[in-house]
C-alpha positions in Angstrom: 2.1 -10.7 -2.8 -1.2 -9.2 -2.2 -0.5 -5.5 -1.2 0.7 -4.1 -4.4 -3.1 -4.7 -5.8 -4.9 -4.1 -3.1 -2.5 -0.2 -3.0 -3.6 -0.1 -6.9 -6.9 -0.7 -6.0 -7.2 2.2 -3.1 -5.7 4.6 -5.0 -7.4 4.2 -8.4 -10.5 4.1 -6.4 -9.6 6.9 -4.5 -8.4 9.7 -7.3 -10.3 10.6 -9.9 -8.1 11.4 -12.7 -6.4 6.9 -12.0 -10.2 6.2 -12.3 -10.5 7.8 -15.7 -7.0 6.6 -16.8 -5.8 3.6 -14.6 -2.8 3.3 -16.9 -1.0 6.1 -15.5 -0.4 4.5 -12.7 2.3 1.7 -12.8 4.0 -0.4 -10.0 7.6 -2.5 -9.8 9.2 -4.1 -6.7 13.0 -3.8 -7.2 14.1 -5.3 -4.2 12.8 -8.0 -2.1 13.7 -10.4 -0.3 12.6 -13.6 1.7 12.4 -14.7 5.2 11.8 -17.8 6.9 13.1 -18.5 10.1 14.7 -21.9 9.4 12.0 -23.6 11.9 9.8 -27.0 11.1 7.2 -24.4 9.6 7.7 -23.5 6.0 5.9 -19.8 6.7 7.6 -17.0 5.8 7.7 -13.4 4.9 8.3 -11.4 2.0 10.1 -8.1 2.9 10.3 -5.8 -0.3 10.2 -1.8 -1.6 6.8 -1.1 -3.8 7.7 1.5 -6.4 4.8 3.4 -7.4 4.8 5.8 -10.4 2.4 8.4 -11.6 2.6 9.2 -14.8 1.7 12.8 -15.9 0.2 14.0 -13.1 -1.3 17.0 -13.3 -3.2 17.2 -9.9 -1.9 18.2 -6.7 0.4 15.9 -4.5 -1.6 16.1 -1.8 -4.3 14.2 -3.6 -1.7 11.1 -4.0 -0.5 11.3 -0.5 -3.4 11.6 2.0 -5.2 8.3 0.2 -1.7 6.7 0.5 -1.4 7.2 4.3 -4.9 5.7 5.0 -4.0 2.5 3.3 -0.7 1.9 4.8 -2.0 3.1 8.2 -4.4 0.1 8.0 -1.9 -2.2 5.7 1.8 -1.6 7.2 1.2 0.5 10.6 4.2 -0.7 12.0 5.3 2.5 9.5 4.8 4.6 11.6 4.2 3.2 14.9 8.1 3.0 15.0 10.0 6.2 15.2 12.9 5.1 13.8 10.6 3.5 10.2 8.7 6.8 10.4 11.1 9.0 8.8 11.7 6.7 5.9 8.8 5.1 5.3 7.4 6.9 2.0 10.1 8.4 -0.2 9.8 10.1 -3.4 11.6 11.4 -6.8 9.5 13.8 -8.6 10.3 14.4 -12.5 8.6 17.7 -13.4 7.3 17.7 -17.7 6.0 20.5 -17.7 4.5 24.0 -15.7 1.6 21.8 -15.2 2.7 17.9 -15.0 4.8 15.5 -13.5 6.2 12.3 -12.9 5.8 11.0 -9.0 7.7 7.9 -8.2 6.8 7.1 -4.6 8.7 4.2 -2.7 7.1 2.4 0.2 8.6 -0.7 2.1 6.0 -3.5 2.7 5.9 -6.4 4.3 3.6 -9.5 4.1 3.1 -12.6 6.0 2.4 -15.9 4.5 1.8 -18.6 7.0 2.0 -22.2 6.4 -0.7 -24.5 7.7 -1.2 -28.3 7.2 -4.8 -28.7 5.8 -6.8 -31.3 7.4 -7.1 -35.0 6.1 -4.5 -34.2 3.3 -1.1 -35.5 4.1 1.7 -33.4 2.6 -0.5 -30.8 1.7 -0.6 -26.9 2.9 -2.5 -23.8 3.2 -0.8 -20.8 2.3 -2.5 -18.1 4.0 -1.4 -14.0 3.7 -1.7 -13.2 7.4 -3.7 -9.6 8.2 -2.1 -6.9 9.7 -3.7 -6.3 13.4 -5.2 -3.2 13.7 -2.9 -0.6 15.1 -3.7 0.5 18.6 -6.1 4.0 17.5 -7.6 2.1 14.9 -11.5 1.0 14.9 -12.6 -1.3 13.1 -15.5 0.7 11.5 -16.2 2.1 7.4 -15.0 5.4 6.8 -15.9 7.6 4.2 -12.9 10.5 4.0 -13.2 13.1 1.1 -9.9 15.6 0.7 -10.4 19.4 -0.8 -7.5 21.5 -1.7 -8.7 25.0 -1.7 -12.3 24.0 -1.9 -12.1 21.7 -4.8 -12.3 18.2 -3.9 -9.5 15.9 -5.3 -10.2 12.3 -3.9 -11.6 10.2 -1.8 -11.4 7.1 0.6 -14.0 4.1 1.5 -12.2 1.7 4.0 -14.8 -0.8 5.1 -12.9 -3.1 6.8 -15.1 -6.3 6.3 
């Protein structure tokens, strides 16, 4: 499973305060499962919920959210290109500490193909290859640079080059 890291990545890369303290920042899929149609080819799919928890957070939700959107708008779109996904597709449970900190635990259900391909001159032998996700239909396929203020101060970031 590739997503979980590449989330990690995006967000530590997108907020300031994971950059300075990436250990605030853990991940845990409880539920997953497997899928694989039964068919000659051993490709499947692993269908699972990514549990994502900040840990004393003392910056602004919006921060968290608007960097998370970007990536699953280029890493699930099906999200929200389906109505019915739309109004579940990011949950939350927030655990307030203090007047000034919290706990965020966000939930996001992912998907990731894995496809199965015979590699060439070895008999019995396979590429396992995690399938991209194709580009949703207002998506274009050029970097971005987005930077996201809340009341002037600015409290992350996004680069997407999608290369």
């Amino acid at each position: 499973m590739l997503k979980p890291a590449s989330l990690h990545a995006a967000l530590t890369a997108a907020l300031p305060e994971l950059a300075r303290d990436p250990e605030r920042m853990t991940m845990v899929i409880k539920t997953g499962s497997i899928i694989n149609t039964g068919t000659k080819a051993l490709s499947w799919e692993y269908s699972y919920t990514l549990s994502l928890i900040l840990l004393d957070w003392s910056g602004h939700a919006d921060a968290i959210i608007a960097p998370l959107l970007l990536w699953a708008r280029r890493n699930q779109p099906e999200l929200f290109d389906n109505t019915e996904r739309r109004a579940n597709a990011l949950r939350f449970n927030v655990d307030f500490l203090s007047t000034t900190t919290v706990d965020i635990a966000l939930e996001i259900d992912l998907t990731e193909a894995v496809l199965a391909r015979p590699r060439d001159g070895t008999p019995g032998a396979l590429n396992l290859i995690h399938k991209p996700e194709p580009p949703g239909p207002l998506d274009i396929l050029q970097s971005e640079r987005w930077e996201f203020f809340i009341r002037d101060e600015k409290v992350a970031q996004w680069d997407y080059d999608p290369r």
